[in-house]
Residue frames relative to the residue before (quaternion, step in Angstrom):
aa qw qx qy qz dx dy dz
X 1.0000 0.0000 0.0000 0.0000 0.00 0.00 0.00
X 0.7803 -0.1606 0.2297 0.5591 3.56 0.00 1.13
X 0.6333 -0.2829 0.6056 0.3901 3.33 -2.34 -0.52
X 0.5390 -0.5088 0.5856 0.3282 3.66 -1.61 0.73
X 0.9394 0.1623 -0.1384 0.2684 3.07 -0.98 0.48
X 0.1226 0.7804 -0.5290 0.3100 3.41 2.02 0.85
X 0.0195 0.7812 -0.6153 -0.1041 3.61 -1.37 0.29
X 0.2612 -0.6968 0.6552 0.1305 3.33 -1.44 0.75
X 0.1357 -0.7716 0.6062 0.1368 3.70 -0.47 1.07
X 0.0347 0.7265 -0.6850 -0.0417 3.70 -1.00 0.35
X 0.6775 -0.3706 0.4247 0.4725 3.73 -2.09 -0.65
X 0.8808 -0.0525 -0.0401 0.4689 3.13 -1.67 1.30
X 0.9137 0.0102 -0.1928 0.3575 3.70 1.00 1.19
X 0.4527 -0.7853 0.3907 0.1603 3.66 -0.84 0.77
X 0.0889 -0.6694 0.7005 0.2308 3.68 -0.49 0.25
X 0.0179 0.6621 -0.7486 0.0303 3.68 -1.49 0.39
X 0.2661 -0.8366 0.4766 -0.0455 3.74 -0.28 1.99
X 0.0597 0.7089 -0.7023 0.0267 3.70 -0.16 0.87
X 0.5940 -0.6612 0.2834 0.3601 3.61 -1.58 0.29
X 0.5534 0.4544 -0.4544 0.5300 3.72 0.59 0.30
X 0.8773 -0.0607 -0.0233 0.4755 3.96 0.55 -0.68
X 0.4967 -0.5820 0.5447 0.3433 3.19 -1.50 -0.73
X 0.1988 -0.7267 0.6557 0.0497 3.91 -0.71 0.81
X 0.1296 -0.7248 0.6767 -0.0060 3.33 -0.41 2.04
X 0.3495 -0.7329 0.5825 0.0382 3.30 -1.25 1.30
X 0.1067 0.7965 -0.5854 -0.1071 4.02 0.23 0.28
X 0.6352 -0.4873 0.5500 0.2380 3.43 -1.79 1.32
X 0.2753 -0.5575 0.7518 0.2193 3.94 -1.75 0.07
X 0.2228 0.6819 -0.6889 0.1036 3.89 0.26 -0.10
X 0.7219 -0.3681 0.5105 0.2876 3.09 -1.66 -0.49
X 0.7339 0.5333 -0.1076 0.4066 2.76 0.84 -1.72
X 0.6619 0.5809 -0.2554 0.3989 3.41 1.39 -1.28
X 0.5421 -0.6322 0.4104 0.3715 3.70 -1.13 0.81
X 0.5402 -0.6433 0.3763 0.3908 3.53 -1.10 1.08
X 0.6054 0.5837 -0.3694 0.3954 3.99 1.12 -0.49
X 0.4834 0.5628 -0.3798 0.5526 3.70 1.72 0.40
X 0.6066 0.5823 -0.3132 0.4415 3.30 0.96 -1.49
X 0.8315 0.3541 -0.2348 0.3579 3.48 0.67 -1.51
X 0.4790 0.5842 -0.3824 0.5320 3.77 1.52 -0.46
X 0.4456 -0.7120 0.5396 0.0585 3.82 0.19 -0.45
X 0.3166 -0.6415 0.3447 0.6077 3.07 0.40 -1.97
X 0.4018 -0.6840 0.6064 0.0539 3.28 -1.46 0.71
X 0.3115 -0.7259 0.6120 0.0388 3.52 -1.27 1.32
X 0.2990 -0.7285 0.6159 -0.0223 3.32 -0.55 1.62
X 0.0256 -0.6347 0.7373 0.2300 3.70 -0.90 0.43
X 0.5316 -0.6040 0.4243 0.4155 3.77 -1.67 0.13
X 0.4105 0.7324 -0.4354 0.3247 3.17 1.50 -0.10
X 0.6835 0.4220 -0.3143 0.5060 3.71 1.19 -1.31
X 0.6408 0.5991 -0.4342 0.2047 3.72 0.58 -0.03
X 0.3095 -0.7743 0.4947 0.2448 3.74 -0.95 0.05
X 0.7350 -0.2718 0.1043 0.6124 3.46 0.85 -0.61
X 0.5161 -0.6450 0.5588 0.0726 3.62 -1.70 0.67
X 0.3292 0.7369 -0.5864 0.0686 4.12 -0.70 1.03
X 0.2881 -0.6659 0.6357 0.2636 3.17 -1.46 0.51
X 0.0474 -0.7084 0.7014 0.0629 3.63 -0.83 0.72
X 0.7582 -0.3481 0.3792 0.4002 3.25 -1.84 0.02
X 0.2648 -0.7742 0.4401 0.3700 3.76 -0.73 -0.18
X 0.6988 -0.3513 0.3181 0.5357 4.09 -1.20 0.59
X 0.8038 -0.0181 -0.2151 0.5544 3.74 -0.19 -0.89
X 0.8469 -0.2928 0.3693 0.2464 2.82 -1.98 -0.55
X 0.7540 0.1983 -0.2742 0.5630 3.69 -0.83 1.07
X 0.7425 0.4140 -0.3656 0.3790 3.97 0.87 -0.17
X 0.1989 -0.7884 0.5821 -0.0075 3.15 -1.63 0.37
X 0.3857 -0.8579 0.3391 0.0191 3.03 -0.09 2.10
X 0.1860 -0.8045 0.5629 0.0379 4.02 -0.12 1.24
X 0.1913 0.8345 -0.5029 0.1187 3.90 0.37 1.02
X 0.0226 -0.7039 0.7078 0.0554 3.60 -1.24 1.01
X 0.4021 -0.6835 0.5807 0.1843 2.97 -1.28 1.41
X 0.5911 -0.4812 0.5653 0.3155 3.73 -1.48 0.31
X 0.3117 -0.5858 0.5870 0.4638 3.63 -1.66 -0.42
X 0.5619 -0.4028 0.4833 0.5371 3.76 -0.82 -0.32
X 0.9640 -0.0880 -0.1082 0.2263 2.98 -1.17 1.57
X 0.3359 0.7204 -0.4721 0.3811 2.84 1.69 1.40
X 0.6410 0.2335 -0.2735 0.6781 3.78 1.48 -0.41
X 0.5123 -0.5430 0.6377 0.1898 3.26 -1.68 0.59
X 0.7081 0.3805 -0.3744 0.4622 4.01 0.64 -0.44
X 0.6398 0.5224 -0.3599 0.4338 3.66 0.99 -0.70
X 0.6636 0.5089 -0.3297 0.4381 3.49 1.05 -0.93
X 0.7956 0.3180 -0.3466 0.3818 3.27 0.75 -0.98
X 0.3307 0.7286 -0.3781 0.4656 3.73 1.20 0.43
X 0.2020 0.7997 -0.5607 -0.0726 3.61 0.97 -0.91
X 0.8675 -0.2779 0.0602 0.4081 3.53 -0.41 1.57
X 0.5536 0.7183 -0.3006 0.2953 3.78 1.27 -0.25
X 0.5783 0.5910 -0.3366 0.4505 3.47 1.12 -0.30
X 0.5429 -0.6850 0.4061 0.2667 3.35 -0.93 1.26
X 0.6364 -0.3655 0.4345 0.5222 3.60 -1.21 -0.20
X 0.8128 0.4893 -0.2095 0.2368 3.50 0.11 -0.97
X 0.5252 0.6073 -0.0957 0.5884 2.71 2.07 -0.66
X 0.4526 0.7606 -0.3761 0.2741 3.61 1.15 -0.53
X 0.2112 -0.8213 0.4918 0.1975 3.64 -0.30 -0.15
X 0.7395 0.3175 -0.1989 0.5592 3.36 1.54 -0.33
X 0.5194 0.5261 -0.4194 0.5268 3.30 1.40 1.07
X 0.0581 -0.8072 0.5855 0.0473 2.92 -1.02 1.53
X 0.2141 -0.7760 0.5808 0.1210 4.09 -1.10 0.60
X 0.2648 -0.7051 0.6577 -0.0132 2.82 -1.19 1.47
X 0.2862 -0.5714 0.6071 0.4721 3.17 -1.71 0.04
X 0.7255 -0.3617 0.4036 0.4242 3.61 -1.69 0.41
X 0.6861 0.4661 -0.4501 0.3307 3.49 0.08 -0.43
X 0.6471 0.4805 -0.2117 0.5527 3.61 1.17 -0.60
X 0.4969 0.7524 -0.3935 0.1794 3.34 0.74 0.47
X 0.3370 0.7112 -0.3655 0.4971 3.29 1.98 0.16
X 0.6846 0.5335 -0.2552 0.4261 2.84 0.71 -1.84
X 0.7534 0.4043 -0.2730 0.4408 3.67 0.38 -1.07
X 0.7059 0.4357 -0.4130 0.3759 3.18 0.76 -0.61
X 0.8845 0.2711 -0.3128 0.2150 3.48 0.86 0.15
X 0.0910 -0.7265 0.4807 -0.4825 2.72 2.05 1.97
X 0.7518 0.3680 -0.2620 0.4804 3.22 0.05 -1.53
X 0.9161 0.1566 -0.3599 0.0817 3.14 -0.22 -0.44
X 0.2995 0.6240 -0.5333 0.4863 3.01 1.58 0.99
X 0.4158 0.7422 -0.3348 0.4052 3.43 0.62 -0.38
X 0.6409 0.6297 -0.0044 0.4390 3.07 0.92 -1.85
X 0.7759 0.5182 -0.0566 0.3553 2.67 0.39 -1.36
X 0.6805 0.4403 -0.1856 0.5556 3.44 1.40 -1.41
X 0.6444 0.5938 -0.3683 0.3108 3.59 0.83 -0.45
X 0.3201 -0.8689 0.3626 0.1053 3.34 -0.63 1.57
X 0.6152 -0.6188 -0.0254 0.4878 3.47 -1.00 0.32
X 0.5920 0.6585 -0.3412 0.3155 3.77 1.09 0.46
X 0.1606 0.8219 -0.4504 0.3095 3.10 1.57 0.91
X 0.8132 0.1374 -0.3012 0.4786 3.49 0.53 -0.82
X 0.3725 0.5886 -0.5313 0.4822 4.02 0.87 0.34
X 0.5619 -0.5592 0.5195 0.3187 3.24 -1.78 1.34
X 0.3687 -0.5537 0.6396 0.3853 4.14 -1.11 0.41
X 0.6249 -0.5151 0.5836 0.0600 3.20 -1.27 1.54
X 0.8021 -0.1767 0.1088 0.5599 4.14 0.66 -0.85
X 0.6603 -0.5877 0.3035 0.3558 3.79 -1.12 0.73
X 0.3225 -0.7861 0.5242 0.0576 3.25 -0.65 1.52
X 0.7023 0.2877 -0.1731 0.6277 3.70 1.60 -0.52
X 0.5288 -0.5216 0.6121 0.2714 3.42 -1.38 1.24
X 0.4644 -0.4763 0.7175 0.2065 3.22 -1.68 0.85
X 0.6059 -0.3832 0.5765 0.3920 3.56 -2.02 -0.52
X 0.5394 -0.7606 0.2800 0.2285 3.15 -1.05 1.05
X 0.0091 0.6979 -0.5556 -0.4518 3.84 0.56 -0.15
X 0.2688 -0.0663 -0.9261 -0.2563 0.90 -3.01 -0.82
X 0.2102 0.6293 -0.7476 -0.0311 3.84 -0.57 -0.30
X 0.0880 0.5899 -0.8027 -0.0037 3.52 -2.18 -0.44
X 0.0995 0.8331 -0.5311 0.1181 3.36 -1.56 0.66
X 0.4203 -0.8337 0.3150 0.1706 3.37 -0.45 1.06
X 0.0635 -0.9028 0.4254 0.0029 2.74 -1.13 1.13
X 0.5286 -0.6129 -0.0526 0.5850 3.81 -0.06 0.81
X 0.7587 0.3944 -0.2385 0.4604 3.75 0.69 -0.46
X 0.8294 -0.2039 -0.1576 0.4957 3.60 1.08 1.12
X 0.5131 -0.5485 0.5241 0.4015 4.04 -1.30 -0.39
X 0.4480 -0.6860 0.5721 -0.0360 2.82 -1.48 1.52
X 0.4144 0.7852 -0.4599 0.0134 3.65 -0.12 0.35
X 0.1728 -0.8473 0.4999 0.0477 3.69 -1.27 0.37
X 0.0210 -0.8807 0.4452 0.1602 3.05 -0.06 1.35
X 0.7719 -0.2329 0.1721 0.5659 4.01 0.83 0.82
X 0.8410 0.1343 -0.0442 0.5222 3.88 1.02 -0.50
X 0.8584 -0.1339 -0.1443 0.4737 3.13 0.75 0.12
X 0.5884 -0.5170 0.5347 0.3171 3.95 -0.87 1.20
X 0.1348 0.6639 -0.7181 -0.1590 3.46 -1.54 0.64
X 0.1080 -0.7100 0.6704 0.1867 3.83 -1.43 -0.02
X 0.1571 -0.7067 0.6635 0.1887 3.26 -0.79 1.12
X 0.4232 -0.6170 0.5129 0.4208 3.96 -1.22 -0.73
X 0.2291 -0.6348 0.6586 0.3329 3.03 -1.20 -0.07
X 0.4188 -0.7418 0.4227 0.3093 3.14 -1.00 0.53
X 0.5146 0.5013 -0.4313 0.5458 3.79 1.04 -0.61
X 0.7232 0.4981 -0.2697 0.3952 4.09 0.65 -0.19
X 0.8556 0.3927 -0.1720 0.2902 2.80 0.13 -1.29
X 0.6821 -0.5728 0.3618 0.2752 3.40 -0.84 0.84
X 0.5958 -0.6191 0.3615 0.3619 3.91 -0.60 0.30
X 0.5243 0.7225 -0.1586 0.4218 3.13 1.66 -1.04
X 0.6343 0.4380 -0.1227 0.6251 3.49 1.25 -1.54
X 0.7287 0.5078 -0.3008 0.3475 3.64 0.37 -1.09
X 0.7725 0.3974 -0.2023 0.4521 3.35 1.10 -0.44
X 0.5028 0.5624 -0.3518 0.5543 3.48 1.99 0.06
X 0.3949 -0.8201 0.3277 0.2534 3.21 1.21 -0.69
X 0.5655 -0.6034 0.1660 0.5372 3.66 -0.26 0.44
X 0.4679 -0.7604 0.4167 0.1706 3.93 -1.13 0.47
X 0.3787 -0.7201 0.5812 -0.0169 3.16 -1.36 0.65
X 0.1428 0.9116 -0.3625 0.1315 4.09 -0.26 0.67
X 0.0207 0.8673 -0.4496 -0.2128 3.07 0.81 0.94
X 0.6039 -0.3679 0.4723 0.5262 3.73 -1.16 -0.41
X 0.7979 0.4198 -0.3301 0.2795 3.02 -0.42 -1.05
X 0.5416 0.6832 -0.2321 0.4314 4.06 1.90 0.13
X 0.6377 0.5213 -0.1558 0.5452 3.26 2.02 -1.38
X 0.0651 -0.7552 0.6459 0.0908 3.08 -1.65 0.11
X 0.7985 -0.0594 -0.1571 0.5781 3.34 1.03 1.27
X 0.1891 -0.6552 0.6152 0.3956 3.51 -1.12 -0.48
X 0.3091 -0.5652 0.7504 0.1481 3.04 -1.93 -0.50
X 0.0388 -0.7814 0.6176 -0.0798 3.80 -0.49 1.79
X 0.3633 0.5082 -0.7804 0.0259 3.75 -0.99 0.05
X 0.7760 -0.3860 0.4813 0.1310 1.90 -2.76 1.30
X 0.2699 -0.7748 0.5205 0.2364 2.67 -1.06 0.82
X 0.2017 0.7854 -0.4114 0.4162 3.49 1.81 0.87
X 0.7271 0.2391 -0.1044 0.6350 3.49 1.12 -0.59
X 0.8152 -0.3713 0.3726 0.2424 3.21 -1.94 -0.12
X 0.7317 0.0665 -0.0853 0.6730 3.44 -1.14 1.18
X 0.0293 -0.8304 0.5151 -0.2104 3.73 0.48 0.91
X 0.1944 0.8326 -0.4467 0.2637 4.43 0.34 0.66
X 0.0972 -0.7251 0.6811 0.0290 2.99 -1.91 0.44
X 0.0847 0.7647 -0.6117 0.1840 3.75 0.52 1.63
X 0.6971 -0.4780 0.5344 -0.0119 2.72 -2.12 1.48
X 0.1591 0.7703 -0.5963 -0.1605 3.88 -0.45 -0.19
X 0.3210 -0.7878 0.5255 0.0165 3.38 -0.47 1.05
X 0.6245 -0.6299 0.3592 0.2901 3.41 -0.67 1.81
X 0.8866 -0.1183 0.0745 0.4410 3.65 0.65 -1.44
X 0.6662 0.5341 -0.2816 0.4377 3.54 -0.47 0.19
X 0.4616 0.7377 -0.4374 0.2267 3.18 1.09 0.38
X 0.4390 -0.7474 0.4383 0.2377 3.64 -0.68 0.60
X 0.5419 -0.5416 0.4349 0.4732 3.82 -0.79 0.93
X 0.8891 0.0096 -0.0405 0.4557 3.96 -0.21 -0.12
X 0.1759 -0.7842 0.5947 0.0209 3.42 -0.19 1.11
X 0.3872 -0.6733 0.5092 0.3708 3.80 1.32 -0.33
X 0.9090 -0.1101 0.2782 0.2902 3.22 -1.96 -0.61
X 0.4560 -0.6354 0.4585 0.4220 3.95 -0.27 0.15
X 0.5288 0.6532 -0.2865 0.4599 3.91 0.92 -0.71
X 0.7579 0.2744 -0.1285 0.5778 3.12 1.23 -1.00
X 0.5717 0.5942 -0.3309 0.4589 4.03 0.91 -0.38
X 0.2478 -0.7770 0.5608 0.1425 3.62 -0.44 1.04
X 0.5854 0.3880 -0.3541 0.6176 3.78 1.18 0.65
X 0.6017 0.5369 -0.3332 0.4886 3.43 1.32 1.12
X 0.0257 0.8178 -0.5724 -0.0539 3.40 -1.05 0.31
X 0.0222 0.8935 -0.4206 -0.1559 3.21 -0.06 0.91
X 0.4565 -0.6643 0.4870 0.3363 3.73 -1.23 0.12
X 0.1389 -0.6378 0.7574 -0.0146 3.26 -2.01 -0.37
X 0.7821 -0.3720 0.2882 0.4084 3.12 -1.97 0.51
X 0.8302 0.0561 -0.0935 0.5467 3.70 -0.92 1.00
X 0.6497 0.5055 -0.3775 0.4242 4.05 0.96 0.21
X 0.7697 0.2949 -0.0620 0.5628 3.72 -0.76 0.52
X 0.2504 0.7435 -0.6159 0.0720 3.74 0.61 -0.03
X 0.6312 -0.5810 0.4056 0.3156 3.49 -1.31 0.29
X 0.6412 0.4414 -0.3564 0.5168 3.57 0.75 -0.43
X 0.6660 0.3409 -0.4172 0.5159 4.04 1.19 -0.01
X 0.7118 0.5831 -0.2952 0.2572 3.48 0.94 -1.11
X 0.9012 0.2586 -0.2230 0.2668 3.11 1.19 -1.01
X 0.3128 0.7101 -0.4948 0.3912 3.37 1.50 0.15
X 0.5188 0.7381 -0.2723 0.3345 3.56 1.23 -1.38
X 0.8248 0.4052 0.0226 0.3938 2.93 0.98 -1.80
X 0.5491 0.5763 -0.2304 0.5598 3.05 1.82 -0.26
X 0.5325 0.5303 -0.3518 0.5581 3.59 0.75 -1.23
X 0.6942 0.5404 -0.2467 0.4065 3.84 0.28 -1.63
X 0.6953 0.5057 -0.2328 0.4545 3.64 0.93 -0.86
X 0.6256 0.4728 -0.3158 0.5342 3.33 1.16 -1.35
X 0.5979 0.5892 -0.3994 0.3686 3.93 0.50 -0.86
X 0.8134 0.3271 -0.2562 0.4072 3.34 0.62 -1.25
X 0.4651 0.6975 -0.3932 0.3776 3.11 1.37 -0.38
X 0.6594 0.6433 -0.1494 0.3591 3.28 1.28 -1.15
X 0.6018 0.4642 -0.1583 0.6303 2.87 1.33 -1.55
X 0.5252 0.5836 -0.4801 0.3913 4.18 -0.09 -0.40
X 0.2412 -0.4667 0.8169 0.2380 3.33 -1.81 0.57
X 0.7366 -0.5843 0.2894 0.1795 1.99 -2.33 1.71
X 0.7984 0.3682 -0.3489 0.3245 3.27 0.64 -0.93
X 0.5229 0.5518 -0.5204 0.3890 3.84 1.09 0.22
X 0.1979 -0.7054 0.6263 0.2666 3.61 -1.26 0.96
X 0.3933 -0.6641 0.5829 0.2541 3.33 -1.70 0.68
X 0.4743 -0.5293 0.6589 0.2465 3.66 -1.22 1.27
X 0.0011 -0.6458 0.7309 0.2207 3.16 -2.10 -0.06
X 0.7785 -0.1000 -0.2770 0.5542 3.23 0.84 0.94
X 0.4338 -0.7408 0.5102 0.0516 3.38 -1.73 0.34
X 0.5284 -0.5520 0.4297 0.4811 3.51 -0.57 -0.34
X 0.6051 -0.5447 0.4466 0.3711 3.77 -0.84 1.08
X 0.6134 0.5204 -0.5048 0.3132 3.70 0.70 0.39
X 0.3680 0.8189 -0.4181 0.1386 3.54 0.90 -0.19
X 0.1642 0.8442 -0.4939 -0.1283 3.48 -0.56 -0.67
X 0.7687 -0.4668 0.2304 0.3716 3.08 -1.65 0.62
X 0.5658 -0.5937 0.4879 0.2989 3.60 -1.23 0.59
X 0.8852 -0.2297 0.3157 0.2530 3.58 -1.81 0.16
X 0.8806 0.1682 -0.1777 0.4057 3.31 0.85 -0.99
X 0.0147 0.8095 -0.5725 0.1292 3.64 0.77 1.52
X 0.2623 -0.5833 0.7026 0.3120 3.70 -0.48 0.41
X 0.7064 -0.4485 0.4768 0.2692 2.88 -2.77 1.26
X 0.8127 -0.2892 0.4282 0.2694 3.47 -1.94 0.31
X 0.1119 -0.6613 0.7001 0.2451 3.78 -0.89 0.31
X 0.5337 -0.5964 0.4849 0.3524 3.51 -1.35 1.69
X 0.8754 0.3704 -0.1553 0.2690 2.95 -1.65 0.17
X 0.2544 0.7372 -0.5167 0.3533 3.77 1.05 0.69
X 0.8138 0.2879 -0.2490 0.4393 3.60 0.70 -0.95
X 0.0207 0.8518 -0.4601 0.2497 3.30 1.22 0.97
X 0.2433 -0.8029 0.4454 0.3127 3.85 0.35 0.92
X 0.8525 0.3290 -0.2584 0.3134 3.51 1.12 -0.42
X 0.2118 0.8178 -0.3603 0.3957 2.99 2.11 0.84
X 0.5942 0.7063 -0.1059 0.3700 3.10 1.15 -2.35
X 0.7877 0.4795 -0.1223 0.3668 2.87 0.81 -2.13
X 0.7020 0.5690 -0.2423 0.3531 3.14 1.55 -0.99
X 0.6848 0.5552 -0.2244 0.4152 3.16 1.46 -1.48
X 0.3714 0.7870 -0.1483 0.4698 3.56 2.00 -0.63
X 0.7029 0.4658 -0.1377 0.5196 3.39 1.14 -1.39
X 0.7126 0.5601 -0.1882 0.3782 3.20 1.27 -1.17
X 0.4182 0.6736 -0.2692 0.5467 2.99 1.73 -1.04
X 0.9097 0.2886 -0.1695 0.2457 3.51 0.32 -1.12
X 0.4471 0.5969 -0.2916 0.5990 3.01 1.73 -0.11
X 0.5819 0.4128 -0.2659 0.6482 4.34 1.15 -0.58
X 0.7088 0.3517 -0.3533 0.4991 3.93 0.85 0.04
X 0.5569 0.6276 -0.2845 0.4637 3.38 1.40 -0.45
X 0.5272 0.6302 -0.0933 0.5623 3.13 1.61 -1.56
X 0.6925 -0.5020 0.5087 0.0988 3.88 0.52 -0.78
X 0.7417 0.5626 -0.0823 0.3558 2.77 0.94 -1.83
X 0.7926 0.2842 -0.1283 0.5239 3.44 1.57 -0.85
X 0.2685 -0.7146 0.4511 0.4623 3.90 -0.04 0.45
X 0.6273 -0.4233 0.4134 0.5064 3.82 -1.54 -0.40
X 0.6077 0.4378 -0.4947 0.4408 3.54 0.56 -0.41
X 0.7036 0.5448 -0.2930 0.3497 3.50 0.29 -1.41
X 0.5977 0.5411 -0.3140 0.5013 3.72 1.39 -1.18
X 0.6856 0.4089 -0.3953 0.4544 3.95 0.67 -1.33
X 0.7943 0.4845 -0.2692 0.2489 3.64 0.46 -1.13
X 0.4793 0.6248 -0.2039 0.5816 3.38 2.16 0.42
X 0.6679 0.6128 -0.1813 0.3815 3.12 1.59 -0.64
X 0.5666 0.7002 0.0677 0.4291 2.02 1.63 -1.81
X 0.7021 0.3876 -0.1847 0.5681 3.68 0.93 -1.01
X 0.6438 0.5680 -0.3030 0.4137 3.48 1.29 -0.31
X 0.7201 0.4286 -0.1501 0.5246 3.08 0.85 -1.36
X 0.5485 0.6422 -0.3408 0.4130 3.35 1.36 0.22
X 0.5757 0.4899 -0.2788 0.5923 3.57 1.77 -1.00
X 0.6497 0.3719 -0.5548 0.3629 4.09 0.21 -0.09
């Protein structure tokens, strides 16, 4: 692949080609997505790659240098499943047009290095996740991970009645058998847990699933949520016998695993309800809560008296 240490500068990121991989270099601009800021950079072998194209670029004058992963050679693409925006890509580089020689014959050295198991799923992660500790908030509690085991505390102005009375959680790796990420860029926006055993035929909604966390406006952002969810993936991945595959998402029936701590007394406290209720409305007053999001909070309350 070229001379060690050949580089290909582009927008909001570097490629820098040694002979076993590539060392993506991502910019801090302003301009640059905060999920760059937090990635840093990231060492690609060609081994994790499947195939190499230059295409035209979104605007005018650019030209877009993109290598695709295999299935389940990075732990952040996988646990993405296909949801990350163009801009957001990590294995998309932009050029200006004038440098399109140049890129175009990246690629096909590129090409060239890719062996024959490029188009075969990668058997184990070829790309380091983000390192933890990490943790991040989300609208109905804090997510953290400190390399072995996932905690979720609640909030209480959030969380659902359901969670509040399971109590906050606890997950080691070595318990899960996959996650489950949507963006919180879209609808019904989450970050569920799948849990090796003990799962119940219907765990419901994530809001309601104590091996859930869900998001909202300014909660969960991608550049905290998914690295989170990656690291978490790559762990259990780690932890798994060989012959068990690890899901990264499931049907919305899962549910939390075996080791839910007991109820906190007193949740259905008529003047708890009333209180936590108030808060609710003062965080809708605030903005902070839509009307759907405020009734369907209410709702789960006024449901425990």
């Amino acid at each position: 692949m070229g001379r060690m240490g050949d580089v290909l500068a582009g927008i909001h990121s570097t490629w820098e080609f040694d002979s076993d991989s590539v060392l993506i270099r991502f910019e801090r601009g302003i301009r640059t997505p905060k999920l760059f800021h937090v990635l840093g950079e990231r060492r690609i072998p060609y081994e994790a790659l499947s195939h190499v194209e230059l295409t035209p670029g979104g605007k005018r004058g650019t030209v877009v240098l993109r290598a695709e992963p295999r299935e389940g050679a990075d732990p952040l693409l996988e646990a993405a499943a296909g949801q990350l925006k163009d801009g957001c890509d990590p294995y998309r580089l932009v050029l200006p047009a004038e440098r399109e020689t140049l890129a175009d014959y990246y690629a096909t050295e590129l090409r060239a290095v890719l062996n024959g198991d490029a188009g075969k799923p990668a058997e184990h992660h070829l790309v380091a996740a983000p390192m933890p500790p990490q943790s991040f908030k989300a609208f109905d509690g804090k997510a953290s991970f400190d390399g072995k085991t996932v905690f979720f505390r609640w909030f209480w102005t959030g969380a659902s009645s359901t969670k509040w009375k399971a109590g906050d959680q606890s997950f080691p790796v070595g318990d899960l058998e996959g996650v489950e990420w949507r963006s919180p860029e879209i609808a019904g926006g989450h970050l569920r847990l799948l849990p090796r055993e003990g799962r119940a035929p219907d765990a419901g909604e994530p809001d309601r699933d104590p091996a859930s966390v869900v998001f909202g406006i300014g909660y969960g952002l991608v550049h905290e949520s998914l690295p989170f969810a990656a690291s978490v993936l790559e762990a259990v991945r780690a932890a798994a016998p060989e012959s068990s595959p690890v899901p990264v998402s499931a049907p919305a029936s899962a549910a939390p695993g075996h080791n839910a701590r007991s109820a906190h007394p007193g949740r259905s406290d008529p003047a708890d309800i009333a209180e936590r209720i108030r808060h609710l409305g003062e965080l809708h007053e605030a903005g902070l809560l839509t009307d759907d999001e405020f009734s369907q909070k209410k709702a789960d309350l006024l449901a425990e008296l």
